[in-house]
N, C-alpha and C positions, 0 to 999 in steps of 0.2 A: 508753112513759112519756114525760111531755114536762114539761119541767122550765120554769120559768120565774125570776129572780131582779131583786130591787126591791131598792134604798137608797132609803130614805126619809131627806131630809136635815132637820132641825131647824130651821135657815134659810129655808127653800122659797118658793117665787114661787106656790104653790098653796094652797087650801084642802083639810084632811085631808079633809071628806065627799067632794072630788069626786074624789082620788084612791080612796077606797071605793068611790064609785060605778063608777069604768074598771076596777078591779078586780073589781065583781061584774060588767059586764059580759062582760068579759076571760073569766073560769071562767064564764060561761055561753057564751059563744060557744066555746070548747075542750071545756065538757060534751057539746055538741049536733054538734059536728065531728068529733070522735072519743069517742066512746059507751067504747069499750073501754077508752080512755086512763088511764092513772094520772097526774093532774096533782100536780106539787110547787112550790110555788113558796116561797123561801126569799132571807132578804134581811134587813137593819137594818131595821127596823119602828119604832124610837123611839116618835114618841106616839100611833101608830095603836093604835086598841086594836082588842085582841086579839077580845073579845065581841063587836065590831060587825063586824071581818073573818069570820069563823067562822059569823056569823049569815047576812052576808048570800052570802057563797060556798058553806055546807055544809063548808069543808073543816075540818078539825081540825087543832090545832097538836100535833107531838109532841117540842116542847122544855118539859122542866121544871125546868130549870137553869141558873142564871145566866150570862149569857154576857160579862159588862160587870163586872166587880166583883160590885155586890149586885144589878144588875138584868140581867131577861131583856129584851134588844134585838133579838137579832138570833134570828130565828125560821125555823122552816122548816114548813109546812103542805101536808097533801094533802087527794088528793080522797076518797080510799078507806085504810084501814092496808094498807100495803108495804111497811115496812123492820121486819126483826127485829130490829133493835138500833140504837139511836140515844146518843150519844156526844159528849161535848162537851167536847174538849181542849184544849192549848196549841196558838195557833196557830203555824206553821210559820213565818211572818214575822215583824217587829217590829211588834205592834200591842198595844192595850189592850184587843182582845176576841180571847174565844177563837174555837175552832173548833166548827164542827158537822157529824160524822160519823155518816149517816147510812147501813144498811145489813143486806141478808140473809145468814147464811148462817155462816161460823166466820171469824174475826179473827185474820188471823198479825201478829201486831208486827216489822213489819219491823226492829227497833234490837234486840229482844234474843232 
């Protein structure tokens, strides 16, 4: 599995299309290097949109729930489905977004 993680800042010294485009370059040079790989890449996403990522990488998003108040920001996308359960809690620091837990398999809660 190879994971990869983006902040997209709202301020940026870039234009969103040409961070799209390093990013569908990005997931095709990891599709073609490793064939086998399960790519994930996760990260603040803000005003990238979601349909033009997914379009042009293939990969699918599996957050459907808000991660910011009422909006979904911060996202997590793969190449292929690999986690049997995806989860979006309070995050463990001081912050105004939550967390995203993603994962296979049975969930101990550690606290109770």
């Amino acid at each position: 599995m190879i994971t990869y993680l983006l902040t997209y800042l709202p301020n940026r010294q870039y234009q969103s299309s040409r961070l799209l485009d390093y990013m569908e370059v990005i997931a095709n040079e990891l599709n073609c290097s490793h064939q086998s790989a399960v790519v994930t890449v996760a990260g603040v996403f803000n005003a990238l949109s979601d349909i033009e990522y997914t379009t042009k990488t293939g990969f699918s998003s599996v957050v459907d729930q808000p991660t910011r108040g009422s909006s979904l920001l911060d996202e997590t996308y793969v190449s292929e489905s690999c986690y049997e359960h995806i989860k979006v809690v309070n995050s463990s620091v001081k912050s105004d977004h939550t967390a995203i837990v993603a994962y296979n398999g049975n969930y101990q809660d550690c606290c109770h």
